[in-house]
N, C-alpha and C positions, 0 to 999 in steps of 0.2 A: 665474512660478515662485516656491515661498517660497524664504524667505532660506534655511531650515535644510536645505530640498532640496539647494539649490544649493551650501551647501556641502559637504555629503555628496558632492555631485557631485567638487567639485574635491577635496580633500580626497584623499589615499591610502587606500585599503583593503585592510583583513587578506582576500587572498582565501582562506586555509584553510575561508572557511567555504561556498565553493563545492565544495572539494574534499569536506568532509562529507560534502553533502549529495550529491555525486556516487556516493560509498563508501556512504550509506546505502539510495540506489537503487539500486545494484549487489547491496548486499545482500539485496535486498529479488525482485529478478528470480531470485535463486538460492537462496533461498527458495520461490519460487512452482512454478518448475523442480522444485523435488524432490518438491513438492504434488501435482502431476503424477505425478512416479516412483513414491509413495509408493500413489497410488490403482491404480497399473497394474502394480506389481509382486507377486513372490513372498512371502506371507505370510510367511514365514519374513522376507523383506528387511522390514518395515515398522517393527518396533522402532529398527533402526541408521538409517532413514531420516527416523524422527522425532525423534531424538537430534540429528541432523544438524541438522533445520530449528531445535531448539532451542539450539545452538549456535549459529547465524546470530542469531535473537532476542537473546543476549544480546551477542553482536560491535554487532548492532544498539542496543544499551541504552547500550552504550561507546561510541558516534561520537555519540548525544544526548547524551550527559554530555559529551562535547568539544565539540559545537555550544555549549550552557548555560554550560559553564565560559569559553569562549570568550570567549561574550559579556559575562560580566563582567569578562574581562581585557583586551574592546578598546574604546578608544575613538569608532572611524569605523568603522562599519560597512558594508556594500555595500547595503544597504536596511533601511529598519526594524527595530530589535528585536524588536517584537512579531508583525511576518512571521515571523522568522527563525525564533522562538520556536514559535511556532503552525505551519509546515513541519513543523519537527522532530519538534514533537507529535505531526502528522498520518502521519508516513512512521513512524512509531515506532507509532503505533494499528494501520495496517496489517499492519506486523511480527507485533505482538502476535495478529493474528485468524488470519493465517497459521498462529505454532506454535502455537493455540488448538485448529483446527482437527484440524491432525496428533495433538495427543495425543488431541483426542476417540475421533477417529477409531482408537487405541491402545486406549484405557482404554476404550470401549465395542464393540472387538472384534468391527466392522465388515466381515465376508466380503469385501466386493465393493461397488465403488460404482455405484450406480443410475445410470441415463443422466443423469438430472438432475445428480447430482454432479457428472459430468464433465463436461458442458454449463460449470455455475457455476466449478468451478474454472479452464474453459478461458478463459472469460470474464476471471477476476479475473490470472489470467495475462498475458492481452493486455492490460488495465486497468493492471498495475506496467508491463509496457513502455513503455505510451505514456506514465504517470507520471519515467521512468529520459529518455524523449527530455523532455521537458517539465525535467526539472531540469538537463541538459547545456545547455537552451536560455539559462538565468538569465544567463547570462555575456553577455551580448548582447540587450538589451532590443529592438537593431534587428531582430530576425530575430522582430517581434511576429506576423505569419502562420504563421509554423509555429509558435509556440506555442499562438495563439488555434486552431487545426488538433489537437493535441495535448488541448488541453483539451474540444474537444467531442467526438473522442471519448473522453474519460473519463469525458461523462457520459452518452456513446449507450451505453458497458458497462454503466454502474448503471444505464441504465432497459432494458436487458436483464437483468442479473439481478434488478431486482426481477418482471419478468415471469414468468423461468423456477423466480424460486421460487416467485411464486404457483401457478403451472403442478405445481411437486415437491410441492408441500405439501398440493394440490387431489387429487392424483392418489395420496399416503400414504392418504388418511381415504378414499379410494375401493378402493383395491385392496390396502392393506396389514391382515391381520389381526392381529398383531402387536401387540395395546397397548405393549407395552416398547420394539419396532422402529421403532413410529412414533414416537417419542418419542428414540430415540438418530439417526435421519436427521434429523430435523425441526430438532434441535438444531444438527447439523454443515448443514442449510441456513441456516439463522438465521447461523451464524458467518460461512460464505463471504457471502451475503449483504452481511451489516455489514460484510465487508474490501472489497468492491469501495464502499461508502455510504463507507469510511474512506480510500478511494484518492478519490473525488469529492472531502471536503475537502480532500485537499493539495493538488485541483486548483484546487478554490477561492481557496486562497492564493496559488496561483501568478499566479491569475486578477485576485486582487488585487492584487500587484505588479504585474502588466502593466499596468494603469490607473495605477497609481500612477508608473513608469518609464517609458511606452510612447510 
């Protein structure tokens, strides 16, 4: 084991920075939840709904800036800075595809979402869960089975959504006539898309600590 491991090991650590990232995945599941509400409900409900998830986004921007700040105010850290850093990045790009998502879906005044949509969003939903178990796991590098369990599927969703959007995308330029409609779906599949590709990286770090921990 290196020396700097080991003392990181013994060493005390600031755990607030578990509880962040706890609060960021929390944030991050009830965000995806309204994504959901947001495709299934009354037109009339879609504006308050996507205010909402952009309120989450930015609660989300304030728990990265206290991870960030964090890290420059502590000394011992509970693993890597550069994990720490890069996590945060990663659950914070999700966030971001999330209320990306919602306002397109606003501002290009979306009727109804296609089977495919719901497919992709149902997908990127169960993808932040399993990301939300995967971050309660950090606390416990011995429980590496359920973690390594947690991480593959987060990458059985991303290679289902890139399937089902090749699938939406194949089936726009097929049945849709619409030049402007293919063009405002295609976009909101491109975004859920990149948020479940953006849920694989945090997995990835996660994945990376557990080698590095495990």
């Amino acid at each position: 084991m290196r020396l700097d491991r080991l003392i990181q090991i013994l060493l005390p650590h600031d755990e607030k920075f578990y509880t962040f990232f706890e609060e960021s995945a929390q944030n991050l599941v009830n965000a995806a939840k309204l994504l959901i509400e947001l495709r299934n409900c009354d037109p009339a409900d879609h504006i308050k709904l996507a205010e909402s998830i952009n309120k989450l986004e930015h609660q989300g921007d304030a728990v990265t800036h206290k991870i960030y700040a964090e890290l420059n105010a502590t000394f011992v850290t509970p693993f890597d800075r550069e994990d720490i850093h890069e996590l945060a990045s990663a659950l914070d790009d999700v966030m971001d595809y999330i209320d990306g998502c919602a306002s397109r879906f606003i501002l290009y005044k979306v009727p109804g979402c296609p089977q495919y949509m719901n497919t992709l969003t149902d997908i990127l939903y169960n993808s932040v869960l399993e990301l939300q178990k995967g971050i309660s796991l950090l606390r416990d590098f011995r429980k590496a089975e359920e973690l390594q369990k947690v991480l593959r599927k987060v990458n059985e969703y991303e290679n289902q959504a890139d399937s089902v959007f090749e699938h939406a995308v194949a089936d726009l330029f097929e049945n849709e006539k619409d030049a402007i409609q293919i063009i405002k779906l295609k976009e909101i599949y491109v975004v859920l898309e990149t948020a479940t590709d953006a849920c694989e990286d945090a997995a990835n770090v996660m994945e990376s600590l557990l080698i590095k921990h495990g």
